[in-house]
C-alpha positions as a Markdown table, in Angstrom:
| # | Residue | x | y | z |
|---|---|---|---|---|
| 1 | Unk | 14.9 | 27.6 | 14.2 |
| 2 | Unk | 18.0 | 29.0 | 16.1 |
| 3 | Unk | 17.8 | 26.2 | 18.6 |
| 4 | Unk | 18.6 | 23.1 | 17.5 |
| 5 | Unk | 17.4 | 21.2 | 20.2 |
| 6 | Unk | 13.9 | 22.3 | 19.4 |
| 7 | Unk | 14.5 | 21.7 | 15.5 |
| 8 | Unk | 15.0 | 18.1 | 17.0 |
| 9 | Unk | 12.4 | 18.0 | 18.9 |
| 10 | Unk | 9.7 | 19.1 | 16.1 |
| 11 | Unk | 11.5 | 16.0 | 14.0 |
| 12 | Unk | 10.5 | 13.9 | 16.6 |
| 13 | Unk | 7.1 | 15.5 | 17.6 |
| 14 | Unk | 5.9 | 15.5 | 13.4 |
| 15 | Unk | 7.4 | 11.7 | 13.5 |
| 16 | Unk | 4.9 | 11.0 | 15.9 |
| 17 | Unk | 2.7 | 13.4 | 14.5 |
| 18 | Unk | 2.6 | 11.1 | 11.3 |
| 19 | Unk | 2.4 | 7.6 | 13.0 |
| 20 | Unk | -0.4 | 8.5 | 14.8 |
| 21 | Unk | -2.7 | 10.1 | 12.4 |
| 22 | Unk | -1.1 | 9.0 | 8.6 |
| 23 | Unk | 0.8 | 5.2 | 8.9 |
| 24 | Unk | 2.6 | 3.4 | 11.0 |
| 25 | Unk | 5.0 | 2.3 | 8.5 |
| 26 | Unk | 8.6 | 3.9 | 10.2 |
| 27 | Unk | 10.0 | 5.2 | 6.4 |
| 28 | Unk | 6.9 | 6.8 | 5.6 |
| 29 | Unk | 6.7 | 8.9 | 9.0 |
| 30 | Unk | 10.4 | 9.9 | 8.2 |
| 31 | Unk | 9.6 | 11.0 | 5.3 |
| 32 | Unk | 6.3 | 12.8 | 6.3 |
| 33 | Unk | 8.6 | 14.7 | 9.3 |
| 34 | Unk | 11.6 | 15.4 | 7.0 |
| 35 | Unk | 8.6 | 17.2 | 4.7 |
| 36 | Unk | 7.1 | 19.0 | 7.9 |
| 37 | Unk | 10.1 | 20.4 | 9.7 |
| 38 | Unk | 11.6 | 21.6 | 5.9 |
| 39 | Unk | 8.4 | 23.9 | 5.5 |
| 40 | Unk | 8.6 | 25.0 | 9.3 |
| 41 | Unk | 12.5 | 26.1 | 8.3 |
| 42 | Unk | 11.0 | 27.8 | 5.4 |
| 43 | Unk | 8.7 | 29.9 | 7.2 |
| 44 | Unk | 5.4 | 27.7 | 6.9 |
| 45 | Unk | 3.2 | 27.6 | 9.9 |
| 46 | Unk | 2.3 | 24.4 | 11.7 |
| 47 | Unk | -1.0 | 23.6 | 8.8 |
| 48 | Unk | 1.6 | 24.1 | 6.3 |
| 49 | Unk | 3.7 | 21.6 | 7.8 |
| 50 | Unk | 1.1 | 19.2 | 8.5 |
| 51 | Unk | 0.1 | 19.5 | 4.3 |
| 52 | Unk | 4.1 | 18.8 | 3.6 |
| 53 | Unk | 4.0 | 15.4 | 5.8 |
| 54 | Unk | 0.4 | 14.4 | 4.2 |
| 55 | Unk | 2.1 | 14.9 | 0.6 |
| 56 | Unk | 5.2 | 13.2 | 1.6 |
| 57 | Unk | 3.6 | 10.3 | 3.2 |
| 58 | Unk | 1.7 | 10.2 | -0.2 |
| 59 | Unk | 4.9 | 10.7 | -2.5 |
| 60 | Unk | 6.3 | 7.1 | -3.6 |
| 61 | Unk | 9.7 | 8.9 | -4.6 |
| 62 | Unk | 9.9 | 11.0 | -1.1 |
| 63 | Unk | 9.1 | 7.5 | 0.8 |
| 64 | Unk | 12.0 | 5.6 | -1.8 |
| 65 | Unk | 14.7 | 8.2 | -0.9 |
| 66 | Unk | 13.8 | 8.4 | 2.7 |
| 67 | Unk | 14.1 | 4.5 | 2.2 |
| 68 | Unk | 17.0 | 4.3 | -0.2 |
| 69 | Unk | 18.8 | 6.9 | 2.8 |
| 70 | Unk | 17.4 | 5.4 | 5.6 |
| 71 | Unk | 20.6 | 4.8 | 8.3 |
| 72 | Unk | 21.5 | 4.8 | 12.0 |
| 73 | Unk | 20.2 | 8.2 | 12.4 |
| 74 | Unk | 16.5 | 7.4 | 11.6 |
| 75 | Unk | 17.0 | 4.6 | 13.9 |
| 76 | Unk | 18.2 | 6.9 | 16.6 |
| 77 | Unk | 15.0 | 8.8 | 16.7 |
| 78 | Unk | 13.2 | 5.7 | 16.7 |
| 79 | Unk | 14.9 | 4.5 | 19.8 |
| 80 | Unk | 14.8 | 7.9 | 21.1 |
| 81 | Unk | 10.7 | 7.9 | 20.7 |
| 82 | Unk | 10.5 | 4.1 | 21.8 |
| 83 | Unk | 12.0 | 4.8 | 25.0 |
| 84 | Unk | 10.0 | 7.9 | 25.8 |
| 85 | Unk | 7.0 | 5.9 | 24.9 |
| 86 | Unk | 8.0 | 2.8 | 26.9 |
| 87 | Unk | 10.8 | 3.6 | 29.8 |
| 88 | Unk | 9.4 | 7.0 | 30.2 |
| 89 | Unk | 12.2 | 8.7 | 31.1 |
| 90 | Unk | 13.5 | 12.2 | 30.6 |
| 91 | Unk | 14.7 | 13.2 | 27.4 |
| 92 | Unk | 18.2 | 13.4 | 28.3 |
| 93 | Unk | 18.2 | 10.1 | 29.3 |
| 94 | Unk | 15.8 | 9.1 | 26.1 |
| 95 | Unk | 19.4 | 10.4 | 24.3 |
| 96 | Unk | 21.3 | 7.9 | 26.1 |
| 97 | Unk | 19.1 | 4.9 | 25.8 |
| 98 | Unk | 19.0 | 5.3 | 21.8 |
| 99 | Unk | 22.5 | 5.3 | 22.2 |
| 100 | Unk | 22.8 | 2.5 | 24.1 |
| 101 | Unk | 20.5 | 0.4 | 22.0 |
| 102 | Unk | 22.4 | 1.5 | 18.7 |
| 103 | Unk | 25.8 | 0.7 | 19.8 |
| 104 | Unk | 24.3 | -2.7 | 20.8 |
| 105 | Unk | 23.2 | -3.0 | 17.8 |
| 106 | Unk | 26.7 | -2.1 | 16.0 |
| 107 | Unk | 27.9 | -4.7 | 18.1 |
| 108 | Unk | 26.1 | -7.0 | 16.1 |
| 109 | Unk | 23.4 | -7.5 | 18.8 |
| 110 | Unk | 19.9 | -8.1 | 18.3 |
| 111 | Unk | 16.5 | -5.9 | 18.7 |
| 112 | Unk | 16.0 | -7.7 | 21.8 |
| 113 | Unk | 19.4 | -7.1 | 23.3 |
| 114 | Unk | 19.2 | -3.2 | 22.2 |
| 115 | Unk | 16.0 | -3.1 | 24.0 |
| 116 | Unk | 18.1 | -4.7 | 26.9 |
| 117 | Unk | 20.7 | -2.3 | 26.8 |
| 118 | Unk | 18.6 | 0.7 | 26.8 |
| 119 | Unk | 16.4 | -0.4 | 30.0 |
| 120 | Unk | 19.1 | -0.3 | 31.9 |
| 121 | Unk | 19.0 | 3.5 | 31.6 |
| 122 | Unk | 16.1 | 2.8 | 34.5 |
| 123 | Unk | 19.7 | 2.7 | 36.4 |
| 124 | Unk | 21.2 | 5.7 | 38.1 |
| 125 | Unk | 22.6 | 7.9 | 34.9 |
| 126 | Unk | 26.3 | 7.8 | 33.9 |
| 127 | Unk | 28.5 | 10.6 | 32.3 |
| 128 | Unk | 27.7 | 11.0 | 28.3 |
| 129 | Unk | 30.5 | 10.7 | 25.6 |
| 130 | Unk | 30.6 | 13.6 | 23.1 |
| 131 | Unk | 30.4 | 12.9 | 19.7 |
| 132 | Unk | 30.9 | 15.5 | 16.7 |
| 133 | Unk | 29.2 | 13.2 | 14.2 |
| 134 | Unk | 27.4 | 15.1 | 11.2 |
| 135 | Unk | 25.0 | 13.2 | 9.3 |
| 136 | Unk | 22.0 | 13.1 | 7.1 |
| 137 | Unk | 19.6 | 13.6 | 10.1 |
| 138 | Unk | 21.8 | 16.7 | 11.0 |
| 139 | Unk | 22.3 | 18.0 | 7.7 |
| 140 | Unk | 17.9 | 17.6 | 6.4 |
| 141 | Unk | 16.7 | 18.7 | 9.5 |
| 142 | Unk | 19.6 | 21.2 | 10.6 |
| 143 | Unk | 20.2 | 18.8 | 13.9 |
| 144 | Unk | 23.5 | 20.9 | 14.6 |
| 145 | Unk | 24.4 | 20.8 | 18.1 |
| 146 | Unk | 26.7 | 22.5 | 20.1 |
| 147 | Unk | 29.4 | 20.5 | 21.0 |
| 148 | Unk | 29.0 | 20.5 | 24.8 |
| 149 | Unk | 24.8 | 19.0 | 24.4 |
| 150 | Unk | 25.2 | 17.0 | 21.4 |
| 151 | Unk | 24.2 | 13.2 | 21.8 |
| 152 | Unk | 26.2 | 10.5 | 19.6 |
| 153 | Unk | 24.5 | 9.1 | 16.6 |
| 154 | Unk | 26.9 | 5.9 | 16.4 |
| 155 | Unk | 27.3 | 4.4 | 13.0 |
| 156 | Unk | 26.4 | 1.1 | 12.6 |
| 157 | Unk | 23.2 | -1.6 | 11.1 |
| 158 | Unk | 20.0 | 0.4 | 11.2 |
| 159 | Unk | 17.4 | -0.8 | 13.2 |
| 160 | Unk | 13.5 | -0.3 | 13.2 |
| 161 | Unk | 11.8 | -0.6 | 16.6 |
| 162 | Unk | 8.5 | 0.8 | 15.2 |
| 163 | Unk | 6.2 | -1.5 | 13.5 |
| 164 | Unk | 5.6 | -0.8 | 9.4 |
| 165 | Unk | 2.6 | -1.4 | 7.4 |
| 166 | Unk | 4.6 | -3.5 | 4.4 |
| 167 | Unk | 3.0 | -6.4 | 3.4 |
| 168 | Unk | 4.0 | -9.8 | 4.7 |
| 169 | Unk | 3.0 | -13.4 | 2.8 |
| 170 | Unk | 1.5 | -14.5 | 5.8 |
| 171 | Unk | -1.4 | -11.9 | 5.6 |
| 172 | Unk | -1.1 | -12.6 | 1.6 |
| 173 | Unk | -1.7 | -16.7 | 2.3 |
| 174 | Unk | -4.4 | -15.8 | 5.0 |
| 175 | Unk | -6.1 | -13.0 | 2.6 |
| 176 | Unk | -5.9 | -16.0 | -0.2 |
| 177 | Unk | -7.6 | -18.7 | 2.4 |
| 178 | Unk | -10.1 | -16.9 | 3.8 |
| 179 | Unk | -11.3 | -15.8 | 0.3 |
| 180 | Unk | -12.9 | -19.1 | -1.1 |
| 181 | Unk | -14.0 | -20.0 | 3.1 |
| 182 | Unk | -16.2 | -16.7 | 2.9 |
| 183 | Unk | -17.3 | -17.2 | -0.7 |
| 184 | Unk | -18.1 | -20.8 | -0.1 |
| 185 | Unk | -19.9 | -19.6 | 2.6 |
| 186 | Unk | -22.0 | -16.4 | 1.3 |
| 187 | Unk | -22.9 | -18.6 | -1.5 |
| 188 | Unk | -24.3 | -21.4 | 0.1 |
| 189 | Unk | -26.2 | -19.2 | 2.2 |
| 190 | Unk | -27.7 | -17.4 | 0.0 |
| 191 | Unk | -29.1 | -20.2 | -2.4 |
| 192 | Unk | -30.2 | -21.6 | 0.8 |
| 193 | Unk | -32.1 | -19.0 | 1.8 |
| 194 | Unk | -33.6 | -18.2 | -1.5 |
| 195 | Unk | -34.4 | -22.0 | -1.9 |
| 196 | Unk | -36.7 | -21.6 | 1.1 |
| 197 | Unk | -37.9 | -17.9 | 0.7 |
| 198 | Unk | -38.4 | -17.9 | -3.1 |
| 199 | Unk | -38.1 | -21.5 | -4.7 |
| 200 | Unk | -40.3 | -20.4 | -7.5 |
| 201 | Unk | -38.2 | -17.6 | -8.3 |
| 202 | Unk | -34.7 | -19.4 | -8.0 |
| 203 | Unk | -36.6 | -21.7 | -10.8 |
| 204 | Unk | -36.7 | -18.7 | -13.5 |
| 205 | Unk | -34.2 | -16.5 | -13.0 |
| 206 | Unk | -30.9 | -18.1 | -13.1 |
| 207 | Unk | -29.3 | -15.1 | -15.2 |
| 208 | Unk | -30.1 | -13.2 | -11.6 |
| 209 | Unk | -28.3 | -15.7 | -9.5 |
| 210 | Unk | -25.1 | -15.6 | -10.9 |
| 211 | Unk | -25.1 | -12.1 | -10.8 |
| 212 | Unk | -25.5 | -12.5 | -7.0 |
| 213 | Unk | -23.2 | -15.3 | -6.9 |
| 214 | Unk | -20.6 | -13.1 | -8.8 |
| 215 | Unk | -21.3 | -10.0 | -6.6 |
| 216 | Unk | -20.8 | -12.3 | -3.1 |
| 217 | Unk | -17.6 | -13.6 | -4.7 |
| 218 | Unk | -15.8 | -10.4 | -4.8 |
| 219 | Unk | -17.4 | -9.1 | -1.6 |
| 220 | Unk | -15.9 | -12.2 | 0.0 |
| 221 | Unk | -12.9 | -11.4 | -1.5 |
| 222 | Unk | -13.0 | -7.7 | -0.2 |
| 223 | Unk | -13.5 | -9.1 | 3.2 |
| 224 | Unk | -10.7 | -11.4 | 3.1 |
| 225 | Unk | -8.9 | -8.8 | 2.4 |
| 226 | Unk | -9.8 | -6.2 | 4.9 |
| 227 | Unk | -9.7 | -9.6 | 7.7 |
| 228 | Unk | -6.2 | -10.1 | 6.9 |
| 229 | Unk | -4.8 | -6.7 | 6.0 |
| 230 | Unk | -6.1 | -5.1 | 9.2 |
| 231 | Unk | -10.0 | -3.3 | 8.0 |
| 232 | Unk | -10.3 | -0.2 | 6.4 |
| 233 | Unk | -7.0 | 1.1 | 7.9 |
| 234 | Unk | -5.2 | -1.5 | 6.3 |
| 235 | Unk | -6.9 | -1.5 | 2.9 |
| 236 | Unk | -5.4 | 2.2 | 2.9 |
| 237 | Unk | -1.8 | 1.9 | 4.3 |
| 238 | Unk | -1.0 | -1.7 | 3.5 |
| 239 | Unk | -2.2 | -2.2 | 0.3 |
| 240 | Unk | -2.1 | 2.0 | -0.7 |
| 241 | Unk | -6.1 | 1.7 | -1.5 |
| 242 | Unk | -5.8 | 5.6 | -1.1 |
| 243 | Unk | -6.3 | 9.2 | -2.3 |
| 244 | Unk | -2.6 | 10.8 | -3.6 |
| 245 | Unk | -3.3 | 13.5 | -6.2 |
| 246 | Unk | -6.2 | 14.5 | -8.9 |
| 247 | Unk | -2.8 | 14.8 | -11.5 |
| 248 | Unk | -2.2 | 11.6 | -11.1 |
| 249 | Unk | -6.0 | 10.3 | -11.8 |
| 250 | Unk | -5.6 | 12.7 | -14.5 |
| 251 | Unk | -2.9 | 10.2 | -16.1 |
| 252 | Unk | -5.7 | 7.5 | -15.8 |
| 253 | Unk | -7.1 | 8.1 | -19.6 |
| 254 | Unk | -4.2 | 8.9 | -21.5 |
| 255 | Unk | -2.4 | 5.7 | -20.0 |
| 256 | Unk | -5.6 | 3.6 | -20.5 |
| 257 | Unk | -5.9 | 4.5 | -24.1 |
| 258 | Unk | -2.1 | 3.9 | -24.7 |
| 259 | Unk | -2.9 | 0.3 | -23.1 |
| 260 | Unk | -5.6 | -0.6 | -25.1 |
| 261 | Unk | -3.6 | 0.2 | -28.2 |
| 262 | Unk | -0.7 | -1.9 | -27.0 |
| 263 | Unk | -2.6 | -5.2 | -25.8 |
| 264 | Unk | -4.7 | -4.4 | -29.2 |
| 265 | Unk | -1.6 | -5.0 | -31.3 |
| 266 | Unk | 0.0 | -7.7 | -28.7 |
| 267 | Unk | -3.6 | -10.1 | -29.3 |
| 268 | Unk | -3.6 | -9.2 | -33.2 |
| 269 | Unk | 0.3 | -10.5 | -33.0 |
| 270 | Unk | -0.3 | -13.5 | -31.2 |
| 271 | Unk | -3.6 | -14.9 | -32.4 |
| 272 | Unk | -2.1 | -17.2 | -34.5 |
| 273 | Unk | -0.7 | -19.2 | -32.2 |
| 274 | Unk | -3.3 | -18.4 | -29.4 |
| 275 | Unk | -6.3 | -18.3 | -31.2 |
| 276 | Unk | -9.1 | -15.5 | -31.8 |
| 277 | Unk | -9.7 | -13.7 | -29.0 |
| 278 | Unk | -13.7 | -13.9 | -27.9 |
| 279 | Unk | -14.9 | -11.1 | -25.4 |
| 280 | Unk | -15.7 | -12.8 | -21.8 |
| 281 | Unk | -17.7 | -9.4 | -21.0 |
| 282 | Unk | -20.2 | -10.7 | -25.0 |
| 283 | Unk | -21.3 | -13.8 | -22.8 |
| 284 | Unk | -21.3 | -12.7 | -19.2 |
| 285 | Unk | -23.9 | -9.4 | -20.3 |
| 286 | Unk | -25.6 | -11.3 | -23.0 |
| 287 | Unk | -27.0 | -13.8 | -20.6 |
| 288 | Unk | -29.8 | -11.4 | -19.6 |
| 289 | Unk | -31.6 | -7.7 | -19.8 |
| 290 | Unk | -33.2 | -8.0 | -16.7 |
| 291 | Unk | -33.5 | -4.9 | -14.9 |
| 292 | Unk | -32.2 | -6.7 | -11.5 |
| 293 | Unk | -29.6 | -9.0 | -13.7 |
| 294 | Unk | -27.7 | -5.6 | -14.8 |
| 295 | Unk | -28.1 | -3.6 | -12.2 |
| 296 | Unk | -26.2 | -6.3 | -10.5 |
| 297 | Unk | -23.5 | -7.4 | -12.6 |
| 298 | Unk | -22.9 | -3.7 | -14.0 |
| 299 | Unk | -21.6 | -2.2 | -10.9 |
| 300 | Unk | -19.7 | -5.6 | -9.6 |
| 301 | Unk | -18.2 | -5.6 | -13.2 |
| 302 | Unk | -17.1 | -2.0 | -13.6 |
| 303 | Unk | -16.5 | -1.2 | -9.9 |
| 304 | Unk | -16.3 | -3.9 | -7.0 |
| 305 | Unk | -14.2 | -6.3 | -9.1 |
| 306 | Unk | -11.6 | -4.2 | -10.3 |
| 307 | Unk | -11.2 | -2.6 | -6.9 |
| 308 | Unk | -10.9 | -6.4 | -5.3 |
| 309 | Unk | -8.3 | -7.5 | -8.2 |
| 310 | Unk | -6.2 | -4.2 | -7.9 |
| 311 | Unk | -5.9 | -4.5 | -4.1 |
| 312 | Unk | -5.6 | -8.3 | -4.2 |
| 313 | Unk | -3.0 | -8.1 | -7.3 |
| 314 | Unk | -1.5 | -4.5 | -7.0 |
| 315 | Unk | -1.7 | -4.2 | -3.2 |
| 316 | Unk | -1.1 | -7.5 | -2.2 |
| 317 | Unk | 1.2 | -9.3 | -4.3 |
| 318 | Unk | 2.3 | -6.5 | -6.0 |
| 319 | Unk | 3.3 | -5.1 | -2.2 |
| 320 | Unk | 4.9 | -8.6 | -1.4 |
| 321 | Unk | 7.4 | -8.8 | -4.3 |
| 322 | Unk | 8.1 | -5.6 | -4.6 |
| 323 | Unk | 10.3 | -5.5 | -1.1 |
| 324 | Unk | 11.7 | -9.0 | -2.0 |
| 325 | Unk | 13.0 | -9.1 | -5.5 |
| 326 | Unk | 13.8 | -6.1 | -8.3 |
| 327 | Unk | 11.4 | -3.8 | -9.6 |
| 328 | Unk | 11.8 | -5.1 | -13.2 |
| 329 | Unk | 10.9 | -8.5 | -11.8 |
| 330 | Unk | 7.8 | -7.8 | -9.3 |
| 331 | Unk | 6.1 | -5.9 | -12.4 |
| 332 | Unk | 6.3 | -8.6 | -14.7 |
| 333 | Unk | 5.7 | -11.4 | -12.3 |
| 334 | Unk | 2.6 | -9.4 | -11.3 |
| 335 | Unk | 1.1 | -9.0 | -14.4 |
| 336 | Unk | 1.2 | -12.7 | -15.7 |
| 337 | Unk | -0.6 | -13.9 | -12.5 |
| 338 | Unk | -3.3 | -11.3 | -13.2 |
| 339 | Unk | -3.7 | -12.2 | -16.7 |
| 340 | Unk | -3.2 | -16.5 | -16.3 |
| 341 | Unk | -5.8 | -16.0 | -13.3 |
| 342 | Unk | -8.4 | -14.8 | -15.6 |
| 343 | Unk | -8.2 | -18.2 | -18.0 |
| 344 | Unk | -8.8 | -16.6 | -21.1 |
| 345 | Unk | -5.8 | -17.7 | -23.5 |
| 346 | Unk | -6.4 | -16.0 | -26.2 |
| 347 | Unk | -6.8 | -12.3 | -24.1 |
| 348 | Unk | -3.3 | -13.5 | -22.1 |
| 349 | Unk | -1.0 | -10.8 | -24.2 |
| 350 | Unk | -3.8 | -8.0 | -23.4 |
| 351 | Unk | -4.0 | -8.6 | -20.1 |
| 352 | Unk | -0.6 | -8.9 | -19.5 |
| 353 | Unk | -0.2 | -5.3 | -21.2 |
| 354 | Unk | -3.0 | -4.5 | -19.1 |
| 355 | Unk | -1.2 | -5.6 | -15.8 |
| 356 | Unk | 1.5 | -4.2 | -16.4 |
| 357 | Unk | 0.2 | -0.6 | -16.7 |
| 358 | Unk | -1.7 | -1.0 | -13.9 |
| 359 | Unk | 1.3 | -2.2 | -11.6 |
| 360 | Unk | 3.4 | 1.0 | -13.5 |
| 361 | Unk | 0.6 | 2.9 | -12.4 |
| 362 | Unk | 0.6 | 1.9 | -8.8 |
| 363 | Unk | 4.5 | 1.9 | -8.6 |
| 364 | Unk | 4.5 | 5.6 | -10.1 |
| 365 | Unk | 1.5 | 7.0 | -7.6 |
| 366 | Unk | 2.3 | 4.8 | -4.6 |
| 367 | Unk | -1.9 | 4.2 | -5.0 |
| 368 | Unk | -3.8 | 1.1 | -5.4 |
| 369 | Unk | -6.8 | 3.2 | -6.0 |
| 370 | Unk | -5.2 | 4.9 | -8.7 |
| 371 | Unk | -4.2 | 1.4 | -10.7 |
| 372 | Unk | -8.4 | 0.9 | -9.8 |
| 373 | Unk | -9.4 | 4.3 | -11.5 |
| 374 | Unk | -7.2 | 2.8 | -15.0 |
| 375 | Unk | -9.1 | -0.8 | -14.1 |
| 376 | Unk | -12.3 | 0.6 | -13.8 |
| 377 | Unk | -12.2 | 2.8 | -17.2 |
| 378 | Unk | -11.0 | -0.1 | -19.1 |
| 379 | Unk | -14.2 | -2.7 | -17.7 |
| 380 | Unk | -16.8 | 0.3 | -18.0 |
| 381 | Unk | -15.4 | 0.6 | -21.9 |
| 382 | Unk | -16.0 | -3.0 | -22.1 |
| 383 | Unk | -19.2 | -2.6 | -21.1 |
| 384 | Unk | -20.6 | 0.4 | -22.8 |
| 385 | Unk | -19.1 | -1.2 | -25.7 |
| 386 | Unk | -20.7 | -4.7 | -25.4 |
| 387 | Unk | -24.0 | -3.3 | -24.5 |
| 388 | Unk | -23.8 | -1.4 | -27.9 |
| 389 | Unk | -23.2 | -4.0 | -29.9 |
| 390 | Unk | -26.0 | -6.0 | -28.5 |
| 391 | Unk | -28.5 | -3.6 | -28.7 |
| 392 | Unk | -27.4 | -3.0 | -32.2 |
């Protein structure tokens, strides 16, 4: 684009672009724009564009370096895009207020007082300084002004007007609370009402029941989830329950089979001092061949309760620690929850192995739903192989 002030303005207009219809988390749009207006410059047309941001906003390394880079010119187009949404001014004057909130903000003031300083652009306009600053912003989305219409960039703390999708501990403690109110309560319910309805039946088929029980258990947690996390929308962009790439689904069986080989030889190192591990998955299926009883607990086994655990675990508390303390840290940390949560002792070294493939998994793809495809393929093995074995 020869003018720059429209390669600026497509930044801005794909930034919006991407909060709108991907996330509103702020690195991921700057990552999805950076993506867009690169393969406009290249020659791509506007659906070519749009595929760049969707894959960026997807990409777990684009999103780390747009983070890892992420300075006072991000921030500038924030402020830029917050006071056109908010003070509705012109865009020459949108220039000035980002420029007024930043420099507050180098100043060592706060959000609010940025905010404050760029309101008062409602005022009549004064004379803008020239500034021949060159930075990341100018250099990845070829933001080269001429001198006489460039607007300052002033260096200084970043700040983030738009809201972001990350996940905080107080929808983690509220996702964790609601859980066992919603469980208590589906429960109760339902024995209730199959006390009165069907007494008799209750009487016979207890195999049946706690299938049910089990199946309302993870749907409450699901719930809890979506309550706290913000519904379906939230499920995607908070905890990354989403679609990035068939090649990475493709890794799901050659990392699964790795993992069972590695917790394999972690229990057979272990039992000693753990014990002999006993399959939960023998007595859970064993209870029952009842035609209801399995077509129950097969599906809630294989695919509702993995996709609970990986969102709750891999999406949740994975997604907590992982902005709070070191990669190497949040993995591990992650991975012995998962496995002391399941209260087997004698499986702890496979499942740790297990959750910590899974949260690789997630870290690599930047998907929950991908750790869920390597979770799901390990329980449906389980199964297939435990149903063998006791048909046999």
């Amino acid at each position: 684009m020869a003018d720059a002030w429209a390669t600026f303005d497509e930044y801005v207009a794909w930034y919006s672009w991407a909060r709108t219809n991907l996330v509103r988390d702020a690195t991921v749009c700057h990552a999805a724009a950076g993506a867009a207006t690169h393969a406009l410059a290249a020659g791509g047309g506007r659906d070519a564009a749009a595929v760049a941001a969707r894959g960026a906003a997807m990409d777990e390394a684009a999103i780390g370096w747009t983070s890892a880079s992420y300075g006072s010119d991000h921030s500038y187009v924030e402020w830029f895009i917050w006071a056109k949404d908010n003070l509705r001014l012109s865009d020459a004057r949108c220039h000035e207020a980002a420029r007024a909130a930043l420099q507050s903000i180098a100043a060592g003031g706060s959000q609010r007082s940025a905010s404050e300083s760029a309101t008062r652009l409602l005022l009549p306009p004064a004379p803008a300084a020239i500034s021949p600053q060159r930075s990341w912003l100018t250099e990845t989305v070829d933001l080269a002004l001429p001198a006489t219409r460039r607007q300052p960039v002033p260096s200084g703390p970043a700040s983030r007007p738009v809201g972001g999708n990350s996940v905080g501990g107080a929808r983690l403690l509220l996702a964790l609370g609601l859980w066992p109110v919603l469980a208590v309560a589906a429960v109760a319910s339902t024995i209730l009402a199959l006390q009165v309805l069907a007494g008799a039946w209750v009487a016979g088929h207890d195999a049946d029941l706690t299938a049910i029980i089990m199946a309302e258990v993870y749907v409450a947690l699901l719930a809890a989830l979506a309550l706290a996390f913000g519904g379906p929308a939230g499920l995607r962009d908070r905890l990354a329950f989403r679609f990035t790439s068939a090649g990475h689904l493709a890794l799901v069986l050659p990392i699964w089979l790795g993992t069972l080989v590695a917790g394999l030889l972690a229990t057979a190192t272990l039992s000693a001092w753990l014990g002999f591990p006993e399959s939960n998955t023998d007595q859970l299926l064993g209870t029952s061949f009842d035609p209801l009883f399995v077509g129950i607990i097969v599906p809630t086994v294989c695919l509702l309760g993995p996709a609970c655990e990986e969102m709750l675990f891999r999406g949740a508390l994975y997604g907590w620690l992982r902005r709070r303390v070191p990669l190497g840290l949040a993995i591990p940390v992650t991975a012995a929850v998962f496995a002391g949560a399941h209260l087997l002792p004698a499986l702890l070294p496979a499942l740790f192995m297990f959750g910590i493939a899974t949260a690789m998994m997630r870290e690599w793809t930047g998907s929950t739903l991908n750790s869920f495809a390597l979770h799901a393929t390990q329980n449906t093995f389980a199964v297939a192989v435990t149903y063998l074995v006791l048909t046999h």
